[in-house]
C-alpha positions, 0 to 999 in steps of 0.5 A: 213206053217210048222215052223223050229224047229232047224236051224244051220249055220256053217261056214266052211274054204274054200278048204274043202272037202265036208260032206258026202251027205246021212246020216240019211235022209240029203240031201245037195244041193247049193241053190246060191251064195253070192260075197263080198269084204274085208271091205264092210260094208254091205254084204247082203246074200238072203235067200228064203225059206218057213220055219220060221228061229227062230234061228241062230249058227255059229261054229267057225273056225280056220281062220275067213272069216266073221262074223255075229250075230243074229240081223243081220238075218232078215226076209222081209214079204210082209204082214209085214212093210219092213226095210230099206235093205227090201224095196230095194228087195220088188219086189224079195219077193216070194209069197210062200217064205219067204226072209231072210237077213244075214248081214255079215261083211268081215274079209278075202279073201276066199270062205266059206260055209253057211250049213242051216239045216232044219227039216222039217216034224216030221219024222226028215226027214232033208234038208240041203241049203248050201249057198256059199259066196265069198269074194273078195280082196278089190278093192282101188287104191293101188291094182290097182296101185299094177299091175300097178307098178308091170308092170312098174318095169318088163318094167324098168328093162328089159330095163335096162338088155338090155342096160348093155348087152355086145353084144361083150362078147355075140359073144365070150360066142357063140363061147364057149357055154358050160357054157351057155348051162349048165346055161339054163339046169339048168334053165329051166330043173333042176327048173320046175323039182325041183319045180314040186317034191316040190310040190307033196312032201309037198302036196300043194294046187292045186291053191299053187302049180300052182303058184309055179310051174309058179315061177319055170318055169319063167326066171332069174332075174336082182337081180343076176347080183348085185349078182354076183357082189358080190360075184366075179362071172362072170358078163358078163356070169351072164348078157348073161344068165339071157338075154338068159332066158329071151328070151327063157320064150316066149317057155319054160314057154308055153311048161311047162305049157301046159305039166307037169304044165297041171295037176296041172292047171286042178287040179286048175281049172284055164285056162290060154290061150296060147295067154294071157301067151305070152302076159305077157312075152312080157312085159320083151322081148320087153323092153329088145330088146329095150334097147338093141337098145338103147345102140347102138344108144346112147354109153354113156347111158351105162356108165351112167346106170352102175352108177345108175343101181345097187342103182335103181334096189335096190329101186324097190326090196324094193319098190316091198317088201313094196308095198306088205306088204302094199297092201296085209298085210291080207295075212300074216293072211292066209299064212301057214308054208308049204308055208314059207318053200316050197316057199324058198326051191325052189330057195335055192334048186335052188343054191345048185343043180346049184352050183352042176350042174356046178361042175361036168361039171368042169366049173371055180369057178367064173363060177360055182357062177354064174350058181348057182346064176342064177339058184336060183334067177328067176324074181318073179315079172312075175309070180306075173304079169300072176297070178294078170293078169289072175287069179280072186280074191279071186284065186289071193290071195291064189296063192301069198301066196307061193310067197310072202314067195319067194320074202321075203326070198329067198336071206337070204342064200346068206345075211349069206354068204356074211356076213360070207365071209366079216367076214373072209375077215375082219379077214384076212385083221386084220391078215395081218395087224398085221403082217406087222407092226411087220416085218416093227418094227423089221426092224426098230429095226435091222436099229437101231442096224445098226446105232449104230454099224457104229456111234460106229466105226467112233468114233474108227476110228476119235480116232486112 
């Protein structure tokens, strides 16, 4: 049995290009693979071979996926007294081979590469195995009550968006379509295309630029009608146009995915069926059909939603943030800033083009507010659904990473905005103030004088 004079380990980033294949007498090729999860404490990698390993390097990377030192190699031999970990593979030994076992410990999410050098004859004539690990999210109860909650907020809230949907004001929006028709092109043309050159522009990723581009392609979100509100736009178009999206996702999302988004998902090698992806938008039709129903059977339960809407829709943005944070914290160690700075510019993008949109088809001020806030805020949490639904981990976790950027950022320009606009209105309300107090003083000052003037010619008067 000839011995292994040099052997090195290198651990590479996942998403990669591959070394070149032919050089100076390598040859690489993929022995198998190993799958891990975050925080296993043990992580066996198999290793067969029949040259001796007498040494063990590990090149360190810039994002650390796993870790490993020399006393976790270990080597079970049938002619030798078998450890622990060994006994359990005793009859997995080969009889030629040699079996080694690489004891690593998780740090992160990813696919990585294990490159074993051999030199095997005195020719430094070389082989190289490249082993692939795979290591996967953590499977708690958090993140099976994440998609749990996330499902249950999307149900909650389309429920609630039927409920406060006025069918009257729906029949007048129909007679008048226009500003509907400007805020579905804006919606459903004007973002898939936006969304689309961001992607080729900054050059994302093929698993990134998928996600994304499912964000830019799915439908309005509740949040804008709060907005809307604030902002004094037109609340019964914003409720209409966010109930049209909605509705409409069942054939848009499909016919952008399977067309412009078909290269993008090729590229990803994710396949998503046409029967699943509907399957997820109903989970946001249906409910919203039912609460619909609801508020014409019950009249009341309107007035009663419209109380509390606002503060439980609120709760679950922030509840959906902070789950987020919590259950997925170890994706800030991954997140890049061309995620941070792509994932935002899409609906801030989405603001300022469909503020612009519906400007020159000369639409009124509150309407063009609505249009605009409309087009920039889409419901995150579908896309979060089909991703954590039909994608495998670690594939899931780096397709969040750009929405997980989205749904922390996107609503600091209208936060400055509504701060600017409550400072002016402040300064404003002082200004009128002050001067009131000096019209009403000076017409005090002028009651005055009148008094005096009148004591003083009675007096004249009662003394002639």
């Amino acid at each position: 049995m000839c011995s292994l004079l040099f052997t090195k380990i290198i651990l590479c980033q996942t998403y990669l290009n591959d070394a070149d294949t032919n050089q100076n007498n390598k040859t690489i090729f993929i022995d198998n693979k190993t799958e891990c999860q975050m925080y296993q404490r043990n992580c066996f990698v198999k290793i067969t071979s029949k040259y001796l390993i007498r040494y063990v390097n590990m090149i360190p990377s810039k994002s650390k996926l796993f870790e490993f030192n020399q006393k976790s190699f270990k080597k079970c031999s049938l002619n030798q007294t078998l450890s622990k970990e060994c006994s359990k593979l005793k009859n997995h030994i080969p009889l030629n081979k040699e079996l080694y076992l690489l004891n690593i410990k998780p740090k992160l999410v990813g696919r990585a590469y294990l490159d074993i050098e051999y030199l095997i004859d005195d020719n430094y004539s070389r082989v190289i195995k490249r082993h692939i690990i795979v290591i996967k999210s953590p499977k708690r109860f958090i993140d099976v009550f994440q998609i749990f909650y996330i499902s249950f907020v999307s149900f909650l809230v389309a429920i609630i968006m039927g409920i406060l949907l006025d069918t009257e004001s729906l029949i007048q929006i129909i007679k008048m379509p226009i500003p509907v028709i400007v805020g579905f092109l804006s919606q459903y043309l004007l973002m898939p295309l936006l969304t689309f050159g961001f992607i080729k522009i900054f050059k994302l990723k093929p698993i990134e630029a998928l996600a994304l581009f499912i964000y830019g392609c799915s439908p309005g979100g509740v949040g804008s009608n709060n907005w809307t509100i604030i902002f004094n736009g037109d609340i019964d178009l914003s409720a209409i146009l966010t109930f049209v999206s909605t509705m409409s996702s069942i054939i848009m999302m499909p016919l952008w995915f399977y067309t412009l988004g078909k290269t993008i998902s090729i590229k990803a090698e994710i396949k998503i069926p046409l029967f699943k992806l509907i399957l997820n938008l109903l989970v946001t039709i249906i409910p919203c059909l039912i609460g619909i129903i609801l508020a014409k059977k019950f009249p009341k339960l309107k007035q009663t939603i419209m109380k509390y809407a606002k503060k439980i829709i609120v709760f679950m943005i922030i509840s959906f943030l902070v789950l987020n944070l919590v259950s997925k914290y170890y994706i800030f160690k991954l997140i890049t800033w061309q995620q941070w700075v792509t994932g935002p510019l899409i609906p801030w993008s989405g603001f300022a083009f469909g503020a612009f949109f519906a400007w020159i088809t000369r639409r009124p001020i509150k309407q063009i507010y609505t249009i605009s806030i409309e087009t920039g805020l889409q419901n995150v949490s579908i896309a979060f659904l089909i991703i954590m639904l039909n994608f495998e981990s670690p594939d899931s976790d780096y397709a969040l990473l750009p929405l997980i950027a989205v749904s922390t950022i996107t609503t600091v320009p209208l936060w400055i905005l509504f701060l600017i606009n409550k400072f002016i209105s402040r300064k404003n309300t002082k200004s009128l103030t002050q001067s009131s107090d000096f019209i009403k003083c000076n017409y005090n000052k002028n009651d005055i004088k009148i008094d005096v003037n009148l004591t003083n010619s009675l007096n004249d008067q009662e003394k002639i």
